[in-house]
N, C-alpha and C positions, 0 to 999 in steps of 0.2 A: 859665711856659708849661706845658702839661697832659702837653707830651713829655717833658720833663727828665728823669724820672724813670725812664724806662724802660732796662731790662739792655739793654747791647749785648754779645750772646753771643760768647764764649771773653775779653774784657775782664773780663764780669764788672764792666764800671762803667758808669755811667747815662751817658745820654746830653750831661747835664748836665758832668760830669767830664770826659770825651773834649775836650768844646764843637765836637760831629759832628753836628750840623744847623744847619739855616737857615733860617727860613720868607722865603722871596723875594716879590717885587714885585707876582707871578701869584699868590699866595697857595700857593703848592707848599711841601712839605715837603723840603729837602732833608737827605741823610743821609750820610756819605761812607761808601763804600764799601770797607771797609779789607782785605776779604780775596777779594773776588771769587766767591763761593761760592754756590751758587743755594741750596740750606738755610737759609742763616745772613740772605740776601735775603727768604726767605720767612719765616723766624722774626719777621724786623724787621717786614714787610710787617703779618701778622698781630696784633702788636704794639699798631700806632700805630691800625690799623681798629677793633682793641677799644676803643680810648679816642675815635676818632674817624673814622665809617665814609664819610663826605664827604669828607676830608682826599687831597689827591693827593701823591701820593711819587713821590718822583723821586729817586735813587740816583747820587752824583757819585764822581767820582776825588780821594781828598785830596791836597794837593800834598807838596811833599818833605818843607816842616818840618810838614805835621800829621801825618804820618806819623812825623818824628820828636819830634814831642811825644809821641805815644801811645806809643811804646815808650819812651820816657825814663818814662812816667805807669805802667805796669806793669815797669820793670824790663828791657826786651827790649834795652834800649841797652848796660847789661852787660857787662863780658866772661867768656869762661867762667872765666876765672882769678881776677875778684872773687866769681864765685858760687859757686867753692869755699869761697875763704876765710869768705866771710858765710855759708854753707849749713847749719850748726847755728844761727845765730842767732834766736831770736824763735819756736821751735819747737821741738815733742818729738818724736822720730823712735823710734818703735817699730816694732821686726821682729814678724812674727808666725810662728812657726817650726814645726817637725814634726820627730820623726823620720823618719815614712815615711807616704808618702801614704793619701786614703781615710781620713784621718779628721777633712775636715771642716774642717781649717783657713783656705780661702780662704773660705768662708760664714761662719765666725768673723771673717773679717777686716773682711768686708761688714757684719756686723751690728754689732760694735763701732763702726766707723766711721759705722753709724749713730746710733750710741746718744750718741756723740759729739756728731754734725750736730744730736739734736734736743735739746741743751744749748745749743746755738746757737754751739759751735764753727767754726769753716774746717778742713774735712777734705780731705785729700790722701790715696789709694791708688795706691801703684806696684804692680804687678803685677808682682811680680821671677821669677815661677814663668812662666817662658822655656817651656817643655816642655808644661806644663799650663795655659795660661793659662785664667780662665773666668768671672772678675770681670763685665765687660763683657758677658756674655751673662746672668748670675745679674740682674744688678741691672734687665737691658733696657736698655741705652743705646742710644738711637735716633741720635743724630749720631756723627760721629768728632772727635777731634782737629784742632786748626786750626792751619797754618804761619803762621808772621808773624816776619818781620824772622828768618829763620834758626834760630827758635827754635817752640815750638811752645805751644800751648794744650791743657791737659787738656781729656779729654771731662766735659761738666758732665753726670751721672747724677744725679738726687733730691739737689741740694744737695750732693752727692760728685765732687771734683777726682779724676779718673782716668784713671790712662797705663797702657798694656799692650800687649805682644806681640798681642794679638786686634784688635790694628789694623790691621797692619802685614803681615797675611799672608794667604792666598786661604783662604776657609774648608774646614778639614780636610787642610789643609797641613800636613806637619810640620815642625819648625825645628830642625836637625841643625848645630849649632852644638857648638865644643871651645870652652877655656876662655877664648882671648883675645878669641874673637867676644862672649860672655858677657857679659865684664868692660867692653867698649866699649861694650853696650847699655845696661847698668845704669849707667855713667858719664853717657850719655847720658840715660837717664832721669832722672836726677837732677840734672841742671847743666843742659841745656838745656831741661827741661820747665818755663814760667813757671805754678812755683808758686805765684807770686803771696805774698798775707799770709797764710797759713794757720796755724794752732794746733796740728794733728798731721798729721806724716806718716806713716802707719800701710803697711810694707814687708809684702807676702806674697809670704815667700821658700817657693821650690822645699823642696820634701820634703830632710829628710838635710844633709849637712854639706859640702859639694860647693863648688864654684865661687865662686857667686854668694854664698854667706857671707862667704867668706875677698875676695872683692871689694869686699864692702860695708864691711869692718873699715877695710882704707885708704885706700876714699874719705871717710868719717866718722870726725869724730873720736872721737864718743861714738853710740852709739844702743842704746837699751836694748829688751827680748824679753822676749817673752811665747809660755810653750810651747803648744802645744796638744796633747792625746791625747786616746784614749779610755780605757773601763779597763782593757782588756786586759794583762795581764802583758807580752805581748810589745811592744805598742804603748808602753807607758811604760817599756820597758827600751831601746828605740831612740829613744823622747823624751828619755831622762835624757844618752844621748850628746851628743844637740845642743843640750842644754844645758848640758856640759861645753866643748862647740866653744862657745858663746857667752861661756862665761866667760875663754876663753882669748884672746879680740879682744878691741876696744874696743867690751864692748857689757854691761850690768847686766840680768840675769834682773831682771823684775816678778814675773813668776808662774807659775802653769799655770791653762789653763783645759780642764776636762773635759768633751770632747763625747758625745754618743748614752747619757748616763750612765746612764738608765730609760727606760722606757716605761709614760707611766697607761695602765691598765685599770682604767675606774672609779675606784675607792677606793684599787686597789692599784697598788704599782709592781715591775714586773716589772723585771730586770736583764740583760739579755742576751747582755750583753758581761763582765760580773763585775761588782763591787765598790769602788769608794773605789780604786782606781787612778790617779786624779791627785792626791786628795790625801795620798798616799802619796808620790808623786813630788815632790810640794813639801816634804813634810819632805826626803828625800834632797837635792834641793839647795838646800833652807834658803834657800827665799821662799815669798811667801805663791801662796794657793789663792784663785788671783781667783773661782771660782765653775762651776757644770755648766750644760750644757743638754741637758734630757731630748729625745727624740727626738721632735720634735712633727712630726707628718704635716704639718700646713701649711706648713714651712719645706721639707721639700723638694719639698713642688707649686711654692710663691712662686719657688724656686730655679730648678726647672724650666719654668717657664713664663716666665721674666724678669722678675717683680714678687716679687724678695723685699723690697723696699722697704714693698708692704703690710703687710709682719709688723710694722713701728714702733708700728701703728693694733693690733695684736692686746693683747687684754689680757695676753700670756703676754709679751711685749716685757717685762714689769717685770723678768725674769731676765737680759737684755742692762743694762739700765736698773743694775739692781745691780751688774753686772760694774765698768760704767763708771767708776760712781763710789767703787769699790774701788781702778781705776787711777789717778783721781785724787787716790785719797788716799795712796796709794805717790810720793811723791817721789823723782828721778831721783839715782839713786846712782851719781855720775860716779867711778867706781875702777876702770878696765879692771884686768886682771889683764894685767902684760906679761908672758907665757909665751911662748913657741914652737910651732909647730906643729910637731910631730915627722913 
């Protein structure tokens, strides 16, 4: 049948998988209706007209067990105590870190993550930057987040699974949170958001060495970082701290990556911010120099406008594109250093 095929959104599985239709007697479509949501009614609606605009739908209540099939079919049956224990399995979970804000690392985060997606990976972004969140607004995600069976569905942005504070709070709110409200978010983000099968979880943690760090060390057993700075002397002398704090968890530096590093003018490139400051910082903690990216005026219009996701299609994208496949040739060095945090 011509509908099989079709995503049923925050599932993330065809129609066929579910087995959430029915064409009945009347010749009607029917569809179960698993989350009640007039978006997620209109996405479907939209859907089945593309393929066939004659077609009538009609939209039903699934009963107890298809309701408990589908979450047994995603995981949502689970308890949070097995999705601890499996939550490193079948995935690479990279932080993406800072010493100090403003330079760029949650657009770092976005564009890796894309660089990822168009490998043809399953990418996941947490938005662990509680204070600053800004992912969800960068990338344009038009829906939110879907509840189902107690647990929740990322928002699906350009082929990116994404969970964030910019959900969850009235816009231009601040979120005045100490550290144990922090540590429950971030637990939550990570256990009860159906990640589903994904290939990386890529974390954009808050600026500095704070909280949400030393949270994430033991909720995961392993997850390895990737620095971000600019070149600044200063910016990479507060980059090098927290990637001292990462060595000190359970968690293996990949690299640094150097952002705003030039600026073309023409032929030439200007330096604004100085000089070879990340890859300076990668000798000092002895990993490699995943790569720079010069200050290209189109990333921060795509940023600002909510279509950074355009920049994939730019032919400058090949400097994301090489990053990527830097990280994947870095193999995960499971050796936390068990130190202390003094």
């Amino acid at each position: 049948m011509k509908f099989e095929n079709i995503i049923y959104p925050g599932f993330n599985k065809t129609f066929k998988e579910l087995g959430c239709f029915n064409l009945n007697k009347n010749n009607e479509l029917e569809v179960f209706d698993y989350f009640n949501i007039d978006w997620v009614q209109s996405a479907i609606t939209e859907m089945i007209k593309e393929l066939d605009s004659s077609v009538s739908l009609k939209f039903i209540e699934p009963t107890t067990d298809d309701m408990a099939s589908a979450s047994k079919l995603v995981n949502a049956d689970l308890s949070i105590e097995d999705v601890k224990k499996n939550f490193n399995v079948g995935k690479r979970i990279i932080g993406i870190s800072s010493g100090k804000g403003g330079v760029g690392k949650s657009t770092i985060s976005s564009l890796i993550g894309m660089g990822f997606a168009k490998q043809g990976k399953k990418v996941g972004i947490l938005d662990a930057d509680i204070w600053g969140y800004s992912i969800p607004k960068m990338l344009g995600a038009k829906f939110p987040p879907i509840p189902f069976n107690n647990r929740i569905f990322p928002s699906k942005i350009n082929g990116l699974n994404v969970i964030s504070m910019e959900y969850f709070v009235k816009q231009d709110e601040a979120v005045i949170w100490r550290g144990p409200m922090l540590h429950k978010a971030i637990e939550q983000f990570l256990y009860e958001v159906l990640w589903q099968d994904i290939d990386i979880l890529l974390i954009d943690m808050p600026p500095g060495t704070g909280d949400v760090s030393i949270s994430l060390s033991q909720f995961l057993n392993f997850y390895e970082t990737i620095i971000v700075t600019t070149p600044q002397s200063n910016a990479t002398a507060v980059a090098e701290r927290a990637g001292i704090m990462s060595q000190k968890v359970n968690s293996s530096i990949i690299g640094v990556v150097e952002n705003m590093s030039y600026l073309e003018n023409g032929k030439e490139k200007l330096f604004p911010f100085g000089q070879g400051g990340g890859e300076e910082l990668s000798k000092r903690l002895n990993v490699d120099f995943i790569g720079s990216l010069p200050l290209y005026k189109n990333v921060s219009e795509y940023s600002e406008s909510g279509n950074l996701a355009e920049f994939a299609s730019d032919e400058n994208f090949s400097v994301i594109d090489n990053m990527v496949n830097t990280i994947n040739k870095i193999a995960p060095k499971k050796k936390p250093i068990n130190l202390k945090i003094n």
